[in-house]
C-alpha positions as CSV (number, residue, x, y, z in Angstrom):
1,X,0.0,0.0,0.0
2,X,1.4,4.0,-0.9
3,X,1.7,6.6,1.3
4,X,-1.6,8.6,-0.3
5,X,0.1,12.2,0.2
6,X,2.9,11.5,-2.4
7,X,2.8,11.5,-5.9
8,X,5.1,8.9,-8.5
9,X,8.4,11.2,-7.8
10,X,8.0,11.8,-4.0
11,X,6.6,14.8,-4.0
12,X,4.2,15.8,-1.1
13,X,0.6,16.4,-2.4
14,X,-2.8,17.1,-1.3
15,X,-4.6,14.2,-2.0
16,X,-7.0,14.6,-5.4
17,X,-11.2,13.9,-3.6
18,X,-13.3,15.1,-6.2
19,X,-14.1,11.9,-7.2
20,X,-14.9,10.5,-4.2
21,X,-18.7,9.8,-3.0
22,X,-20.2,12.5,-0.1
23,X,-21.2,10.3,2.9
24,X,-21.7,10.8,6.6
25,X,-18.1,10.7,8.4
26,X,-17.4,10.4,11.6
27,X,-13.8,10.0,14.0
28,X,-13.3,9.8,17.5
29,X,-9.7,10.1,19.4
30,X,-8.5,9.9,22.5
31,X,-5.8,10.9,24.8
32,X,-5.2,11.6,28.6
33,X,-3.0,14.0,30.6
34,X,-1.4,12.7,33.8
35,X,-0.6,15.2,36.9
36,X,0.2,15.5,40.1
37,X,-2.9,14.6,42.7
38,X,-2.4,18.4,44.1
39,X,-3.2,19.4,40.5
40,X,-5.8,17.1,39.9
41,X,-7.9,18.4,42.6
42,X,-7.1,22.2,41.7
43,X,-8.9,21.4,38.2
44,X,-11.6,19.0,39.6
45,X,-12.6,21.6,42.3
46,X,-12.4,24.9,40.2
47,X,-9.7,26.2,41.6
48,X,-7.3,27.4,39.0
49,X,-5.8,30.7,39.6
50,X,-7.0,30.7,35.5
51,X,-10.2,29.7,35.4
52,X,-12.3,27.1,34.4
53,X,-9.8,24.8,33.1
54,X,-11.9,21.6,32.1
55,X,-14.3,24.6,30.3
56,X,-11.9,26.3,28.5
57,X,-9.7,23.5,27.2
58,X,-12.9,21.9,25.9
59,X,-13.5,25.0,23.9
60,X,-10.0,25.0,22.8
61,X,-10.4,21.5,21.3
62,X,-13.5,22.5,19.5
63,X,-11.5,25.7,18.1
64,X,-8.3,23.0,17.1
65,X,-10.6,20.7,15.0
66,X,-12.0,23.8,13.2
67,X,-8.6,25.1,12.5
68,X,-7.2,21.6,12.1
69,X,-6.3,22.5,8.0
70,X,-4.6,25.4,9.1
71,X,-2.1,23.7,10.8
72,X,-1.8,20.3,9.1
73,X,-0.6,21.0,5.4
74,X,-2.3,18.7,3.3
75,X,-5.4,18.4,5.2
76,X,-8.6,19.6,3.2
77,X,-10.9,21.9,4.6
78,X,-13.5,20.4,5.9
79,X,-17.3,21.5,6.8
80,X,-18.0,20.2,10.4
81,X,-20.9,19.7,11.4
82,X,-20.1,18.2,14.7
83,X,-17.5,18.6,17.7
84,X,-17.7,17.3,21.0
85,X,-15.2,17.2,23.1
86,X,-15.3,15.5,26.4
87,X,-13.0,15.6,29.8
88,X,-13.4,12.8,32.1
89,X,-11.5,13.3,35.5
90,X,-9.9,9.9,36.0
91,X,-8.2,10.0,39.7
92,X,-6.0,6.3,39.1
93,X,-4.0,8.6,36.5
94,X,-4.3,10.8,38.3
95,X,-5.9,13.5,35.3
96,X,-8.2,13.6,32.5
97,X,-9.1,11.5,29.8
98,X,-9.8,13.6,27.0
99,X,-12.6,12.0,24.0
100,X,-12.9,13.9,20.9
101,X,-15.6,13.2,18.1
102,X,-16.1,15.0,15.3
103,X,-19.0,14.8,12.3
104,X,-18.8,15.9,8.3
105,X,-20.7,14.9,5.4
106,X,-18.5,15.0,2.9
107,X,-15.8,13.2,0.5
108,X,-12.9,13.0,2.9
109,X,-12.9,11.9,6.8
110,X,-12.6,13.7,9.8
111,X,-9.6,11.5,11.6
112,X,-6.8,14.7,11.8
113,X,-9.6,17.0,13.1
114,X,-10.2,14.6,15.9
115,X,-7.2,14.1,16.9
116,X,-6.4,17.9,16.4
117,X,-9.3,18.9,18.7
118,X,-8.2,16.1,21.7
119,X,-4.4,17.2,21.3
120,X,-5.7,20.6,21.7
121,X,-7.6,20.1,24.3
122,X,-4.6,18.2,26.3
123,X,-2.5,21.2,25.4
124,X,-4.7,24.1,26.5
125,X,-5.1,22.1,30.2
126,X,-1.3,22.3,30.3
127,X,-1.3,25.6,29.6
128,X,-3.6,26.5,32.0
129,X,-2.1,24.1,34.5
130,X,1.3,25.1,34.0
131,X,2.0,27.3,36.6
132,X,1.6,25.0,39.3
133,X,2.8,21.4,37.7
134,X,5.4,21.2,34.9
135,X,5.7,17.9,35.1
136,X,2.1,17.1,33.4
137,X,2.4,14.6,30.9
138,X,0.5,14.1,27.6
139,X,-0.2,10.6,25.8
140,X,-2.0,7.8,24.5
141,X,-3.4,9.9,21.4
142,X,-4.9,8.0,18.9
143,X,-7.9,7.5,16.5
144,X,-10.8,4.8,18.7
145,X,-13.6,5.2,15.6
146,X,-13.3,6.1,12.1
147,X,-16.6,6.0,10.5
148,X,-17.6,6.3,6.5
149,X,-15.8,6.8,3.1
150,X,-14.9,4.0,0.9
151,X,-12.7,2.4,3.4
152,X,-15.5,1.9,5.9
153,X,-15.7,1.5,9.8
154,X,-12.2,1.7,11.7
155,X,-12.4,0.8,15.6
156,X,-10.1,-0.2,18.2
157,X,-10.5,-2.8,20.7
């Protein structure tokens, strides 16, 4: 199987969908952020010197799925017609576990916007966490749920 975003001579190329069917697409990703316990409770409790951190870092991921061909080159630009972005407090990490899902209709998927909008999301608790733990770590991003398209249903186990 070839790499899709290069042509014959190994150019990098944004990949050629007009001929490609419009159907419902759907993606979900995944990834956590670990911290320390004193953190953990600052941003379960509402505490941050910030803000509302779980709040505003789920806005952020929405915003990062929206902008997600701005920053990746060869992505298309997609119409979204769905974001969620959830952040589940998860004290064995202890952090969050960050779910992302995001909806199109249209001839490419929705995979890098997911994973733009959870990575996002991950990054803007950090930021907002910062002052008080450095030490936060991000991980485990990946793709759970790819949904639609000629290749058809994508899903972890």
């Amino acid at each position: 199987m070839a790499l899709t975003h290069f042509d014959s001579d190994g150019a990098a190329h944004m990949v050629d969908v007009s001929d490609k069917a419009v159907t419902n697409r759907v993606a979900v990703s995944e990834t956590w952020i670990k911290m320390q316990p004193e953190t953990f409770e600052i941003i379960t409790q509402g505490r941050a010197k910030k803000g509302d951190v779980i709040g505003v870092a789920r806005l952020a991921g929405i915003m990062g799925a929206k902008k997600t061909a701005d920053l990746i080159p060869l992505c298309h630009p997609l119409p979204i017609t769905k974001v969620s972005v959830d952040l589940d407090p998860d004290p064995t990490l202890p952090g969050l576990r960050i779910t992302a899902t995001v909806k199109t209709t249209g001839q490419t998927g929705v995979e890098m916007e997911a994973l733009t909008a959870a990575a996002t999301c991950a990054l803007t608790v950090y930021d907002m966490a910062k002052a008080v733990d450095k030490g936060m770590e991000i991980g485990g991003l990946r793709v759970v749920l790819k949904d639609g398209g000629k290749s058809g249903r994508y899903e972890t186990t």
